[in-house]
Every structure is written in C-alpha cells, then in structure tokens.
LUMLUMSE-970452 format. One record per atom (N, C-alpha, C): atom name; x, y, z. Coordinates in nm, 3 decimals, always signed. Last residue first. Layout:
BEGIN
+------+---------+---------+---------+
| atom |    east |   north |      up |
+------+---------+---------+---------+
|   CA |       X |       Y |       Z |
...
+------+---------+---------+---------+
end
This chain:
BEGIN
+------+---------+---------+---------+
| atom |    east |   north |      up |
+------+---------+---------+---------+
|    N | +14.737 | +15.536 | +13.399 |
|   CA | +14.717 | +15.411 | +13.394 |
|    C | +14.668 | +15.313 | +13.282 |
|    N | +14.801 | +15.870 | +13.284 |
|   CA | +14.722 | +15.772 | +13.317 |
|    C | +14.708 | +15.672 | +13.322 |
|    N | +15.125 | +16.003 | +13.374 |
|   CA | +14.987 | +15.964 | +13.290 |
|    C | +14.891 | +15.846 | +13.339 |
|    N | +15.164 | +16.259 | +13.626 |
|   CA | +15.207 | +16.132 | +13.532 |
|    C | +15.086 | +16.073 | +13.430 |
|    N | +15.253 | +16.596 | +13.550 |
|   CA | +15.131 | +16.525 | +13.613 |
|    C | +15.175 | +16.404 | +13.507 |
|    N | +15.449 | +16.896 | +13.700 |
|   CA | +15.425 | +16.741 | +13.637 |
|    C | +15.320 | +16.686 | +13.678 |
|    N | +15.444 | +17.215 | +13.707 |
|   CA | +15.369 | +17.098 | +13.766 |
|    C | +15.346 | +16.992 | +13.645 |
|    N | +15.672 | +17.459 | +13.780 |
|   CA | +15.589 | +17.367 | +13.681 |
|    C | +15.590 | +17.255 | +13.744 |
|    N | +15.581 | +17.672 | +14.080 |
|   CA | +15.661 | +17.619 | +13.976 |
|    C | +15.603 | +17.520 | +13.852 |
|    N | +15.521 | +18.011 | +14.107 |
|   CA | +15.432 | +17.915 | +14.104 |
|    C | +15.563 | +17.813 | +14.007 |
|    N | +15.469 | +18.330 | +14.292 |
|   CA | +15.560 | +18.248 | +14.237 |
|    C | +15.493 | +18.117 | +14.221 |
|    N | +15.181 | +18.577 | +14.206 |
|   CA | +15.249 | +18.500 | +14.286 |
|    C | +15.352 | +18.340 | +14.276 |
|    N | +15.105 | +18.741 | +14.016 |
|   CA | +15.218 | +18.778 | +14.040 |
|    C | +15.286 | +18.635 | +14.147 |
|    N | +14.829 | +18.682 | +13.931 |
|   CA | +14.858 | +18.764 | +14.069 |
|    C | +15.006 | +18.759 | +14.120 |
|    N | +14.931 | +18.472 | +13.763 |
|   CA | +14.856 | +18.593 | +13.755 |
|    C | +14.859 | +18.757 | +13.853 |
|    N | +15.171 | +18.321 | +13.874 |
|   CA | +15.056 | +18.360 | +13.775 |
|    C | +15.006 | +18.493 | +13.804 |
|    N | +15.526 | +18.240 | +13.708 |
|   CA | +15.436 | +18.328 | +13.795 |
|    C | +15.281 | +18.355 | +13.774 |
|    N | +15.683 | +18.161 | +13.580 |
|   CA | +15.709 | +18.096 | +13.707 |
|    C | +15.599 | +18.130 | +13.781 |
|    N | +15.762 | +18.228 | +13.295 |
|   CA | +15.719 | +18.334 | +13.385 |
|    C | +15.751 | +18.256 | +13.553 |
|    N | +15.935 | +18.100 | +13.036 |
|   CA | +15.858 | +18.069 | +13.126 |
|    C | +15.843 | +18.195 | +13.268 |
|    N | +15.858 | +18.187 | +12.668 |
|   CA | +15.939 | +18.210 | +12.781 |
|    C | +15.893 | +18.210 | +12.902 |
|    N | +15.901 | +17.995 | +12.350 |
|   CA | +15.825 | +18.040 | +12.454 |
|    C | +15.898 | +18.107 | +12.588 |
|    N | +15.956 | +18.052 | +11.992 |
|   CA | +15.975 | +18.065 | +12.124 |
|    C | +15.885 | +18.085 | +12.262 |
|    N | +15.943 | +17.912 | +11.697 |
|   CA | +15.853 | +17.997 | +11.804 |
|    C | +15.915 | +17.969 | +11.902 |
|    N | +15.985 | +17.900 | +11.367 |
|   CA | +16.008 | +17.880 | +11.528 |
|    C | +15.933 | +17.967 | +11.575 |
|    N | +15.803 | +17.724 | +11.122 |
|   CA | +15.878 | +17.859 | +11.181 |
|    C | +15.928 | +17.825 | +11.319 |
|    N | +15.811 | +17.637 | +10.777 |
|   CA | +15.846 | +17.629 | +10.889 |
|    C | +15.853 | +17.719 | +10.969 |
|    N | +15.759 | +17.471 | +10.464 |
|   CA | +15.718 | +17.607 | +10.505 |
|    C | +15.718 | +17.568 | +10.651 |
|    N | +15.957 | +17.254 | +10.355 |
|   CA | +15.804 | +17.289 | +10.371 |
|    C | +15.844 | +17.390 | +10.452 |
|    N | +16.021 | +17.319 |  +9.966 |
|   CA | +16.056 | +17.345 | +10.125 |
|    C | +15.921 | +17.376 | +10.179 |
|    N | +16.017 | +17.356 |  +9.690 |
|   CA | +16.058 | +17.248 |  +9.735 |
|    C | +16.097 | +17.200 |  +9.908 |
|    N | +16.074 | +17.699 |  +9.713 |
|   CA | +16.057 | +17.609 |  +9.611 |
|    C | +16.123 | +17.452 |  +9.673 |
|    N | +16.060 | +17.846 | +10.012 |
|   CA | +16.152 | +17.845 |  +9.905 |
|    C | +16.099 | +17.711 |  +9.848 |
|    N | +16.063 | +18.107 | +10.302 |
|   CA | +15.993 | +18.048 | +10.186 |
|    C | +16.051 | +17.992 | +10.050 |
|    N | +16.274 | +18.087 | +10.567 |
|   CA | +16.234 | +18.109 | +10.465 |
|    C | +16.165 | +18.053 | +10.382 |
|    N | +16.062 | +18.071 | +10.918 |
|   CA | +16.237 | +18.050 | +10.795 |
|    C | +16.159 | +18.121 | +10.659 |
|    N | +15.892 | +18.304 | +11.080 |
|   CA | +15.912 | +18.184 | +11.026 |
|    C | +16.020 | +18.139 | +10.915 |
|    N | +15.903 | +18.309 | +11.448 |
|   CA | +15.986 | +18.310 | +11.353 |
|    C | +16.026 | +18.258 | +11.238 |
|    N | +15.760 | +18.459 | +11.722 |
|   CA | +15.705 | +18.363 | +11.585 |
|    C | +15.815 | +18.455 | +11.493 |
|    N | +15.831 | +18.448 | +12.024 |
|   CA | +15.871 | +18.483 | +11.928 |
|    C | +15.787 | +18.391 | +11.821 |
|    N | +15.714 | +18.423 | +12.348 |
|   CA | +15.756 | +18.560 | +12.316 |
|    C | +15.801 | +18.600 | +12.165 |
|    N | +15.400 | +18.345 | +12.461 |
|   CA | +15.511 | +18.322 | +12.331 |
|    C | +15.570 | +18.448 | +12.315 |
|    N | +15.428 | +18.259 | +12.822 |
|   CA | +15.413 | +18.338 | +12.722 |
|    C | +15.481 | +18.365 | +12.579 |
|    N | +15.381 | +18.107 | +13.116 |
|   CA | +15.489 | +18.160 | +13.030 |
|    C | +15.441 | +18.227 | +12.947 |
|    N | +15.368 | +17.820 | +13.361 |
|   CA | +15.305 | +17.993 | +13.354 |
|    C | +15.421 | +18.024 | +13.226 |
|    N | +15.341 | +17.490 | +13.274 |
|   CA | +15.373 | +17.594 | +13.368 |
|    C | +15.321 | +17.755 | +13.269 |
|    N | +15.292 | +17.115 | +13.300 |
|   CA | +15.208 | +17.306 | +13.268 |
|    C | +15.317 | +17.361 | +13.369 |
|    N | +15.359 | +16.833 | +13.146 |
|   CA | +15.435 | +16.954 | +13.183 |
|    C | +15.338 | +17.084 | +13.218 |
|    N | +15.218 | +16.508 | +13.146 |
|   CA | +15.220 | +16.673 | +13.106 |
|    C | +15.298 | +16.729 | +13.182 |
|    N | +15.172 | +16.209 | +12.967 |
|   CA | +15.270 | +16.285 | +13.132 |
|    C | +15.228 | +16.410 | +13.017 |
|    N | +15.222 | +16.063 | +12.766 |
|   CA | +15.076 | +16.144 | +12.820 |
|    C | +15.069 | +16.216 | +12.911 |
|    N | +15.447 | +15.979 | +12.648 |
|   CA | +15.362 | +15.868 | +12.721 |
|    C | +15.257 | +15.913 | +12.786 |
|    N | +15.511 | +16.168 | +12.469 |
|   CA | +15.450 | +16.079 | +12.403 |
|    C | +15.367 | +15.993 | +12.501 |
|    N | +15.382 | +16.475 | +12.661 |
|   CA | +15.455 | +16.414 | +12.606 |
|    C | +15.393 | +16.282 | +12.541 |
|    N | +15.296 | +16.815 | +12.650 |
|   CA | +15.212 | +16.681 | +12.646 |
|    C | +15.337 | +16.588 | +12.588 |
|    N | +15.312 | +17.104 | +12.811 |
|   CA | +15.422 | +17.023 | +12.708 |
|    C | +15.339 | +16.890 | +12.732 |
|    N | +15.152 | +17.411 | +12.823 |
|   CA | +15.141 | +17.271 | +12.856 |
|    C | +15.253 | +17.144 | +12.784 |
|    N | +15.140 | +17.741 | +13.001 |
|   CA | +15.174 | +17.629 | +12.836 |
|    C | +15.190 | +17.508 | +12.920 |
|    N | +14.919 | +17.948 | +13.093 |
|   CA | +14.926 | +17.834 | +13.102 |
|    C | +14.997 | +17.759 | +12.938 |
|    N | +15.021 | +18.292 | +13.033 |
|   CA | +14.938 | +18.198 | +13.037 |
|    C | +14.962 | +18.099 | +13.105 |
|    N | +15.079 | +18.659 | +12.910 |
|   CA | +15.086 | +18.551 | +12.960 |
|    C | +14.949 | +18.409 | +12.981 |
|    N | +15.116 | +18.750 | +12.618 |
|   CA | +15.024 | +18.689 | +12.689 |
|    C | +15.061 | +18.600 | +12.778 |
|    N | +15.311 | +18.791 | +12.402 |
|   CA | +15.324 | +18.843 | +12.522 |
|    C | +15.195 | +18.823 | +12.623 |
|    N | +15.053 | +18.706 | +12.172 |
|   CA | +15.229 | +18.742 | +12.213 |
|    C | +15.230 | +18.826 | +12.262 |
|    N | +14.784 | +18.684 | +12.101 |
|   CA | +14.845 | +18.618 | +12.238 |
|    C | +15.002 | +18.608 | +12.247 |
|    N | +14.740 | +18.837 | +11.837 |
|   CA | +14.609 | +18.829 | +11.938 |
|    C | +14.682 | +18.787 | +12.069 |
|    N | +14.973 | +18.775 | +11.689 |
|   CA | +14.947 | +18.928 | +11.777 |
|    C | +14.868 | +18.892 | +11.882 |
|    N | +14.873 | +18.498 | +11.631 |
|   CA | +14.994 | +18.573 | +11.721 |
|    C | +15.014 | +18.628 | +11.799 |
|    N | +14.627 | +18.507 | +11.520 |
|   CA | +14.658 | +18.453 | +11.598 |
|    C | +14.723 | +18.507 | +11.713 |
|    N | +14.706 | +18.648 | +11.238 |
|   CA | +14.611 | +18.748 | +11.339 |
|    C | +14.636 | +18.652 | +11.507 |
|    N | +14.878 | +18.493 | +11.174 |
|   CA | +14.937 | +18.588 | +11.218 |
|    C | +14.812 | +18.672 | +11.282 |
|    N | +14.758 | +18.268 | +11.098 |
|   CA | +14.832 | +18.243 | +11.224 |
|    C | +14.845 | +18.372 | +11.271 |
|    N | +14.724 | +18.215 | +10.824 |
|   CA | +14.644 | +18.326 | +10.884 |
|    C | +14.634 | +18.313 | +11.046 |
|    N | +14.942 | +18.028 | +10.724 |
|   CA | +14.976 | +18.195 | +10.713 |
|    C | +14.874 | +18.277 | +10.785 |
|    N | +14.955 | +17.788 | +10.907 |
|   CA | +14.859 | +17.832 | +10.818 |
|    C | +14.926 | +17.995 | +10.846 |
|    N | +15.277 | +17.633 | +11.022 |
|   CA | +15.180 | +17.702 | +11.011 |
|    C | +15.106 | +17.716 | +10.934 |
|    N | +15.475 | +17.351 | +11.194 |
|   CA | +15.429 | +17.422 | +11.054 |
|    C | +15.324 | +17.537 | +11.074 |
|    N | +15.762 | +17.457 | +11.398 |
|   CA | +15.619 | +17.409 | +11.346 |
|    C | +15.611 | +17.461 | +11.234 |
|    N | +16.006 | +17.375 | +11.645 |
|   CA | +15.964 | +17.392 | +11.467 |
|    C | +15.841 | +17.377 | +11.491 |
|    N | +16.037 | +17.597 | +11.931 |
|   CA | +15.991 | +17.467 | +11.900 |
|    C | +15.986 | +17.464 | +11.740 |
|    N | +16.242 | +17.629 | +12.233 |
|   CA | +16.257 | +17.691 | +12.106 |
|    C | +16.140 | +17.585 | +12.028 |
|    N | +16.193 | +17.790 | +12.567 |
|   CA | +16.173 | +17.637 | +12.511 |
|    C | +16.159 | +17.713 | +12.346 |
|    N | +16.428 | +17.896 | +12.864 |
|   CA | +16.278 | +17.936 | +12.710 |
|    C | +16.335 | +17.789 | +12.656 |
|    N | +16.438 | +17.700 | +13.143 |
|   CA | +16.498 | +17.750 | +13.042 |
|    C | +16.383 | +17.805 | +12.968 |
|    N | +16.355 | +17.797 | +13.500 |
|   CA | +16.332 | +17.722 | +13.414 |
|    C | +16.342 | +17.832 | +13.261 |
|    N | +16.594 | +17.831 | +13.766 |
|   CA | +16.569 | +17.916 | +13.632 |
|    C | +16.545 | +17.796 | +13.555 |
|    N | +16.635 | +17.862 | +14.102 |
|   CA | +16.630 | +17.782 | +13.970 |
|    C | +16.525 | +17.863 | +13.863 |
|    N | +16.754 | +17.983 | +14.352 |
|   CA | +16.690 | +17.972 | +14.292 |
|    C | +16.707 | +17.874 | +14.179 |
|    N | +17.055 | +17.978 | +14.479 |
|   CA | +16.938 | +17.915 | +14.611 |
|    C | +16.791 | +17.909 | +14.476 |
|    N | +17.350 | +17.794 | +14.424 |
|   CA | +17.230 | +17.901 | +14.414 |
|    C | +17.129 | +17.879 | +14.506 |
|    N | +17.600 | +17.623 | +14.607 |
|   CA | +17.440 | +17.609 | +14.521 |
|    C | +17.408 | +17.736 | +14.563 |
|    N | +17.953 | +17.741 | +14.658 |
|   CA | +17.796 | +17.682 | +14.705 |
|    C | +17.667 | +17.668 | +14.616 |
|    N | +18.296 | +17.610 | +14.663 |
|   CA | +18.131 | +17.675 | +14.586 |
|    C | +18.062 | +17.613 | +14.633 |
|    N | +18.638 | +17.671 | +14.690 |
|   CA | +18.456 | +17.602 | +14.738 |
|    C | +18.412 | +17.706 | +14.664 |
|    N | +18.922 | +17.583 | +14.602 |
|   CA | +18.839 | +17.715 | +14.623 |
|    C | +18.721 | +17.612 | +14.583 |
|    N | +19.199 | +17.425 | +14.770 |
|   CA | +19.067 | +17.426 | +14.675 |
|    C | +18.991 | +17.523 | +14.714 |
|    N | +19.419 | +17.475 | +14.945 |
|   CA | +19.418 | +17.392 | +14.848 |
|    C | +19.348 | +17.389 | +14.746 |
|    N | +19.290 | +17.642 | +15.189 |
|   CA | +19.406 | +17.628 | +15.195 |
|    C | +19.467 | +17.561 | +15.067 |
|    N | +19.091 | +17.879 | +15.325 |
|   CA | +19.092 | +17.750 | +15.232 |
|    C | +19.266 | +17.806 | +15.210 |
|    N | +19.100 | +18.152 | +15.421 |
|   CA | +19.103 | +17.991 | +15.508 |
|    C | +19.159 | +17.869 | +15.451 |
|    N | +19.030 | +18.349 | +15.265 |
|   CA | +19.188 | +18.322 | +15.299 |
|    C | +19.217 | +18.219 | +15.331 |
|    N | +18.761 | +18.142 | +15.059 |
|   CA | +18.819 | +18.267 | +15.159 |
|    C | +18.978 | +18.209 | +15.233 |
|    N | +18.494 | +18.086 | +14.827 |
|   CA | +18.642 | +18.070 | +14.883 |
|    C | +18.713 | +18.177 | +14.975 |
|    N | +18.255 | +18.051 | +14.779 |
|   CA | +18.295 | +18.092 | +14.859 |
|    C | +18.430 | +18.080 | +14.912 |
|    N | +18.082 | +18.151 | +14.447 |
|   CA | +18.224 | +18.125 | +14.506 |
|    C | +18.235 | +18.153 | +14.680 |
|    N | +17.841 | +17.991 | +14.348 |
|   CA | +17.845 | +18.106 | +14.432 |
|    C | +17.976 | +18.039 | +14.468 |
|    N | +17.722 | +17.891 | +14.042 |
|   CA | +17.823 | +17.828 | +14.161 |
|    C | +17.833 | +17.961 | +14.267 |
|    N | +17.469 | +17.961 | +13.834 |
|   CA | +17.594 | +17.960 | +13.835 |
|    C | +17.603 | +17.937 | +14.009 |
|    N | +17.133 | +17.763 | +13.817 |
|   CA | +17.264 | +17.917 | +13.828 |
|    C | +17.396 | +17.881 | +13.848 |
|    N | +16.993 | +17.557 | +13.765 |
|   CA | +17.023 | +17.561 | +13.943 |
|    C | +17.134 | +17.680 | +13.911 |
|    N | +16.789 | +17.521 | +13.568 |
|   CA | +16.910 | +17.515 | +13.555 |
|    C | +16.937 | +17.588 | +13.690 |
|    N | +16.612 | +17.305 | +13.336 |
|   CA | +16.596 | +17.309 | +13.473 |
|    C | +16.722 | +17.385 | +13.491 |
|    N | +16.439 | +17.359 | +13.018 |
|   CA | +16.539 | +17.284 | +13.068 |
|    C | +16.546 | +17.350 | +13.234 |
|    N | +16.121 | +17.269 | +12.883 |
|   CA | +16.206 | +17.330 | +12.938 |
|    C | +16.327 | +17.284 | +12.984 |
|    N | +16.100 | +17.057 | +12.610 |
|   CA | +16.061 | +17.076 | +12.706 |
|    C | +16.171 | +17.175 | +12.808 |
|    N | +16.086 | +17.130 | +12.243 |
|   CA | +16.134 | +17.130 | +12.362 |
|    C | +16.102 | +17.171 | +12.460 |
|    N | +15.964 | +16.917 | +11.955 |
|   CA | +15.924 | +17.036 | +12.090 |
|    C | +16.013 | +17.028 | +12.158 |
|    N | +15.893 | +16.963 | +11.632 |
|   CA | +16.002 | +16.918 | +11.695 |
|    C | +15.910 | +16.991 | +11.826 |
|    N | +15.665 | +17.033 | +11.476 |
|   CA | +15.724 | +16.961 | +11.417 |
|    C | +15.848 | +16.892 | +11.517 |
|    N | +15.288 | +17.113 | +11.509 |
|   CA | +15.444 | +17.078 | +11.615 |
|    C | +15.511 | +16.994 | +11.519 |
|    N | +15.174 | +17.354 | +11.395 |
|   CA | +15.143 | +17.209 | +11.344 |
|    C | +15.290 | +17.177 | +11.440 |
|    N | +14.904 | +17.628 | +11.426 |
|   CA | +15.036 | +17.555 | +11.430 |
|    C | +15.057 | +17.396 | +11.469 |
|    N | +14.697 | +17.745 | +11.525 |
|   CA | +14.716 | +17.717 | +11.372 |
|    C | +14.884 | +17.698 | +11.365 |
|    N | +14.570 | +17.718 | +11.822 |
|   CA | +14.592 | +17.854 | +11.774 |
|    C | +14.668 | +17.701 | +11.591 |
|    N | +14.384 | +17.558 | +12.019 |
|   CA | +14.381 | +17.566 | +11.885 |
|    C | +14.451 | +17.648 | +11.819 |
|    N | +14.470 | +17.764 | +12.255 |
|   CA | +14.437 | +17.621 | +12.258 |
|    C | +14.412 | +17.566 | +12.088 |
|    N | +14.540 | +18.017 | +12.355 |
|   CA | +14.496 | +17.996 | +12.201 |
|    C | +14.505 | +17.859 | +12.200 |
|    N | +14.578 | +18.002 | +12.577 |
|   CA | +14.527 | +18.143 | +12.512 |
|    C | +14.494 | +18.143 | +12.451 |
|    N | +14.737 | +17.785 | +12.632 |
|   CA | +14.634 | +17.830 | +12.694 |
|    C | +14.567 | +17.932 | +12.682 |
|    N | +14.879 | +17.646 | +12.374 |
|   CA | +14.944 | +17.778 | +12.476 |
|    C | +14.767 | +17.771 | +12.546 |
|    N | +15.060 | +17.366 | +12.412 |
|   CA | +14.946 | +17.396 | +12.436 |
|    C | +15.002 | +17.552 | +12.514 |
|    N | +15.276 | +17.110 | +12.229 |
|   CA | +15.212 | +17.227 | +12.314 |
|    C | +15.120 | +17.259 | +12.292 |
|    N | +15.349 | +16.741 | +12.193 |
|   CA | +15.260 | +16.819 | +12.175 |
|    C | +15.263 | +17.018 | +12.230 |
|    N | +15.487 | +16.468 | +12.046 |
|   CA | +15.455 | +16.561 | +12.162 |
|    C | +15.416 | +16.691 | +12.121 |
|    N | +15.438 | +16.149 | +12.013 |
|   CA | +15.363 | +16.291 | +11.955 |
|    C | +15.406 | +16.359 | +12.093 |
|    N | +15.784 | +16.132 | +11.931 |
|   CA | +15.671 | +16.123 | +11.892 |
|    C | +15.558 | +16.063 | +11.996 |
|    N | +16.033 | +16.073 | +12.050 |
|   CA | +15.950 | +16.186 | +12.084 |
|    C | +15.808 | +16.195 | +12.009 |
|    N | +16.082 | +15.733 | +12.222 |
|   CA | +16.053 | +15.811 | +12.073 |
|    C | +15.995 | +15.957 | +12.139 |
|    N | +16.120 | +15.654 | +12.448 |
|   CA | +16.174 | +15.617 | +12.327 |
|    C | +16.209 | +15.682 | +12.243 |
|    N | +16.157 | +15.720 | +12.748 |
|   CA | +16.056 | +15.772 | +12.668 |
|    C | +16.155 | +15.724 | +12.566 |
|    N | +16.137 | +15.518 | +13.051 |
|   CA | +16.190 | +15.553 | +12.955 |
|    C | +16.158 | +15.555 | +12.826 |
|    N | +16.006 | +15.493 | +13.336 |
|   CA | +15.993 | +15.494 | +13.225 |
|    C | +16.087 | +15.548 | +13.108 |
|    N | +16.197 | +15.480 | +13.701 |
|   CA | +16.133 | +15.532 | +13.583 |
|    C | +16.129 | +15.480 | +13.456 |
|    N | +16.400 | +15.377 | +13.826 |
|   CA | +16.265 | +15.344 | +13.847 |
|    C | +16.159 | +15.369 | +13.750 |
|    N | +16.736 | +15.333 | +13.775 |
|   CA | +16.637 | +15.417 | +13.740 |
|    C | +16.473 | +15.340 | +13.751 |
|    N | +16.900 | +15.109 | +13.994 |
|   CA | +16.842 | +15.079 | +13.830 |
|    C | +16.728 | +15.240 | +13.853 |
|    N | +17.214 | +15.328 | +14.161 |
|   CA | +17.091 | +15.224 | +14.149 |
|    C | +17.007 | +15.215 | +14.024 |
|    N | +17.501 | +15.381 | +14.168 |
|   CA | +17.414 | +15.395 | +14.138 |
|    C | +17.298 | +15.236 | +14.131 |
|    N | +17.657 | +15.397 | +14.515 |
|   CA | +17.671 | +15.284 | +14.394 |
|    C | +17.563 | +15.376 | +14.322 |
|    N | +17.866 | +15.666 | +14.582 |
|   CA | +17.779 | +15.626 | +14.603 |
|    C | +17.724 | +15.519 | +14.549 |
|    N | +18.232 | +15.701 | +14.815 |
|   CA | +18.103 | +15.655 | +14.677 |
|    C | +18.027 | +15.604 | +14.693 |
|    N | +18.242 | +15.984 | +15.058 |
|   CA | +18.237 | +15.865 | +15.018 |
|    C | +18.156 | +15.816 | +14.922 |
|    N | +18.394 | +16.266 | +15.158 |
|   CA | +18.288 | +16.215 | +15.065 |
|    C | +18.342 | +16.026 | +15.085 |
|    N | +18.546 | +16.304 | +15.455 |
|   CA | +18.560 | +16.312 | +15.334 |
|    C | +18.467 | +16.243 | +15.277 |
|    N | +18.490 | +16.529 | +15.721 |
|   CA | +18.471 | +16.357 | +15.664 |
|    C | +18.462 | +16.408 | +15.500 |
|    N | +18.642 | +16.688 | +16.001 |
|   CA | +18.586 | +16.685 | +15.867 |
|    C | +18.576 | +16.541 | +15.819 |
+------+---------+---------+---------+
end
C-alpha cells in the first residue's frame, strides 16, 4: 500500500466573477415570459452521499467510495413580476425545456429542466412586489435520453 502524499496547490487559471450582476435566466418555453431577475442561482453539482465500504478487514478506519452519479441541484431565484405572468405560468409549469443561466462575463449554463414553482411573497405597503420561482433540472431531453449541462465560455 502507499500512503497519500501532498499536493501543492497551483494559481487557478480561471476568471474570476466579481459581481453577480447581470445574470440572467432563460426558460426556453417562454423566452420573454414577465419576470424581472432579482437574485439567480446557478445549479449546484452534488456527487451523493459516500457509499460505505467498510468490511471485517479494515482494521482502524471505515472506507468510502464515490457515487457513481451526480445530481444537478433545483435552482431557487427572486424576481419581480407583472401580475399577468400568471397566464404565463400555467401556460409552461411543468414544461419541460431548455433553461439557460447567462452569467455576468457571458459564459452560459443550458441544461434540460422545468419551473416547477411560482411563489410570490407577500403584498405590502412600501414593498416591492417579489416572488420565487423554482426550477428543477431533468438531465434529460426530450426523448428521455440522459444529457448533462453544457457550459459555453464567452466570447472573446
């Protein structure tokens, strides 16, 4: 057996996004649909819980192995709305689609999903008028067949 050895970290190659300002969604059903992005979240990536393999053998430490799938997270977002959103809604909740996360430096996110919630807070004197919405990612298009989200960098 060989025991791990440290790794140095190296300078990140990548861009580093400052500000979240403008980011953007896009449901692909309703490309215009009557919502104003006040906050967005981009999916989160999450490799499952640890598969225990520990057995009589181990002698000191109980092992774990990596999942073999990955579960992209629902994305929660604020927006503002026009109240006549709601024919909108209905028209594409539970639709599946193409959502798009546009970030500030122009890089996109698309993957397969569908709004599963319009939730808007309360109405109240001196408050701007807000809702959430939830999206939930499918992985999958149309024809059922598995598909992951596709980064595209921005343009030069």
């Amino acid at each position: 057996m060989v025991a791990p050895s440290a790794t140095s970290r190296t300078t990140p190659s990548g861009d580093l996004l400052e500000n979240g300002y403008q980011s953007l969604i896009t449901i692909a059903a309703d490309a215009d649909i009557d919502l104003w992005e006040k906050s967005v979240q981009p999916p989160s990536m999450d490799g499952g819980d640890p598969i225990d393999v520990t057995t009589q053998h181990n002698t000191t430490y109980r092992t774990k192995a990596a999942s073999a799938l990955i579960d992209v997270g629902e994305t929660t977002h604020t927006v503002g709305y026009d109240p006549a959103v709601y024919d909108q809604i209905i028209a594409i909740l539970n639709t599946e689609t193409t959502i798009t996360i546009t970030f500030p430096d122009g890089s996109t996110l698309a993957y397969y999903g569908f709004l599963r919630t319009f939730e808007p807070s309360d109405l109240s004197e001196g408050e701007f008028p807000e809702a959430s919405i939830t999206i939930t990612p499918t992985n999958r298009d149309s024809s059922g067949t598995e598909e992951a989200p596709v980064y595209t960098a921005p343009s030069p």
